[in-house]
C-alpha positions as CSV (number, residue, x, y, z in Angstrom):
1,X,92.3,112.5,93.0
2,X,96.2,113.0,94.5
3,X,97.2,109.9,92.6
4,X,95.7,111.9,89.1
5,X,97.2,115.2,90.3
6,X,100.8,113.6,90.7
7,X,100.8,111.4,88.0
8,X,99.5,114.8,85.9
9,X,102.7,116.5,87.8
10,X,105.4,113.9,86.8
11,X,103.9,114.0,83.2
12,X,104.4,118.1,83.4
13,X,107.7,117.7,84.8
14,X,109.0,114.9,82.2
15,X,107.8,117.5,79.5
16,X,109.6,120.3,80.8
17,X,112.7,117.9,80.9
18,X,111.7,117.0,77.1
19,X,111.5,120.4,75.8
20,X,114.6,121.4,77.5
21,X,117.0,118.7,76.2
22,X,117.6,117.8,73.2
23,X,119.3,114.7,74.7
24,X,115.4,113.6,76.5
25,X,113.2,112.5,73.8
26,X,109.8,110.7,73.7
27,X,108.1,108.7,71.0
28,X,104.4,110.5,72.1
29,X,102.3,111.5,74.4
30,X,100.9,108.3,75.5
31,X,105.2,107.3,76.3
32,X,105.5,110.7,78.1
33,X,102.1,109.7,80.1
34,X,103.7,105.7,81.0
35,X,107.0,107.4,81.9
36,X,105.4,110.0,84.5
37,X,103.1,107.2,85.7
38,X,106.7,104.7,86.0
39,X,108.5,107.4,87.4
40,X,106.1,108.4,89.9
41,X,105.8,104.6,91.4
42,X,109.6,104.9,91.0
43,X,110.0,107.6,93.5
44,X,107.1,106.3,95.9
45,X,108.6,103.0,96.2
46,X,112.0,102.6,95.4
47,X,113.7,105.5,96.0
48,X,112.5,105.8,99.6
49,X,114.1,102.3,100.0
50,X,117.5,103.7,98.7
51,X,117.4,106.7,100.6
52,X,117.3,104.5,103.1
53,X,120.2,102.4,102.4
54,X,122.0,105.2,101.5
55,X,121.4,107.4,104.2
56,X,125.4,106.5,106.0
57,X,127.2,107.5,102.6
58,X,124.6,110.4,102.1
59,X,126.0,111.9,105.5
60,X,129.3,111.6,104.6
61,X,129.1,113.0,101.0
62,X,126.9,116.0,102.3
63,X,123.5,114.7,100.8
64,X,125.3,114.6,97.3
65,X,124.7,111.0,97.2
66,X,121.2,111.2,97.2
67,X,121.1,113.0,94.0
68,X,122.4,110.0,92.3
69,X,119.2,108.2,94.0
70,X,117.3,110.7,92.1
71,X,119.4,110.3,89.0
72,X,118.7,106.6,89.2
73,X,114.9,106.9,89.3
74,X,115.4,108.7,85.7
75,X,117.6,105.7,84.4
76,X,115.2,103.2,85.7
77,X,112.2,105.0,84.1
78,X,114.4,105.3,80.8
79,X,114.9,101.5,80.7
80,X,111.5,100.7,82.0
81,X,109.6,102.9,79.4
82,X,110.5,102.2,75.8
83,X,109.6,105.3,74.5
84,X,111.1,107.3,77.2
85,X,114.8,108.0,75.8
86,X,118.3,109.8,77.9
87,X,120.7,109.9,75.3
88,X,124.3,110.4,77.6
89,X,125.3,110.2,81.1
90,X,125.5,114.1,80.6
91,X,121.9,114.8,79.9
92,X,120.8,112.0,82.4
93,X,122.4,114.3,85.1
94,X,121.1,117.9,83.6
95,X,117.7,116.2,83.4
96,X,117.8,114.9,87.3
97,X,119.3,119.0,88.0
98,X,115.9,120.4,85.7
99,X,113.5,117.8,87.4
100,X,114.9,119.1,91.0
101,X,114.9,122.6,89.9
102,X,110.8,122.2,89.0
103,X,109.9,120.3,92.2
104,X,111.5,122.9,94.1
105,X,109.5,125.7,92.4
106,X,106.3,123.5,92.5
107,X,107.1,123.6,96.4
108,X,106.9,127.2,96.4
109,X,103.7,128.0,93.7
110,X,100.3,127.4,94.9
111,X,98.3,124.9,92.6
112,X,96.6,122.0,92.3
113,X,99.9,120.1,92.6
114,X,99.9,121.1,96.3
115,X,97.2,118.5,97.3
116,X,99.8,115.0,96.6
117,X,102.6,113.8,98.6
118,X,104.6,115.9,100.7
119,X,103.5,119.6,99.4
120,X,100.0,118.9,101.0
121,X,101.1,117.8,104.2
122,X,103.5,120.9,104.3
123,X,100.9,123.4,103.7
124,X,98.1,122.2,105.4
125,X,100.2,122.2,108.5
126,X,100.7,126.5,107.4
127,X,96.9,126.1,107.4
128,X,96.2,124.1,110.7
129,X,93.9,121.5,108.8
């Protein structure tokens, strides 16, 4: 069930990115669905890896170099997933800063969202489960 319910929230998150720019386009629903699924195995796997590896330089550049860890999970889902398109270095960035922007609120609004990954652990440690 928290692998549906955070695959469902990448796929609501990619959309929001869609809808937003102009630059983010998909070729359907079934491409929106891969990319969330990519993106999501993306950010489970990989990224921790290069958080990792990055951790020295993100200490020295005040955590800014972990945004370009994020930004790098979007580029690889965009060359993974055929019908996942960033048009421009520009909207690659403005799509990491929207897909940041709706994690952060999705930290902060209950909903079904709050069972996967690290939301879940944060609030059922506010509710002593």
């Amino acid at each position: 069930m928290r692998l549906g319910i955070s695959w469902l929230t990448n796929a609501l998150v990619l959309l929001i990115v869609v809808v937003l720019l102009t630059g983010v386009t998909t070729s359907g629903a079934g491409s929106l669905l891969l990319a969330a699924a990519v993106f999501g195995v993306l950010n489970t796997i990989v990224k921790p890896l290069l958080r990792l590896i990055t951790l020295p330089l993100a200490v020295l550049t005040l955590g800014i170099a972990w945004f370009f860890v994020s930004l790098f999970m979007l580029l690889l889902t965009h060359w993974i997933v055929s019908g996942f398109d960033i048009h421009g270095f520009w909207t690659l960035v403005a799509a990491t800063l929207i897909v940041w922007v709706v994690n952060l609120v999705l930290d902060f609004v209950p909903g079904p969202w709050q069972v996967a990954g690290r939301r879940g652990r944060r609030n059922r440690r506010r509710r002593g489960d």
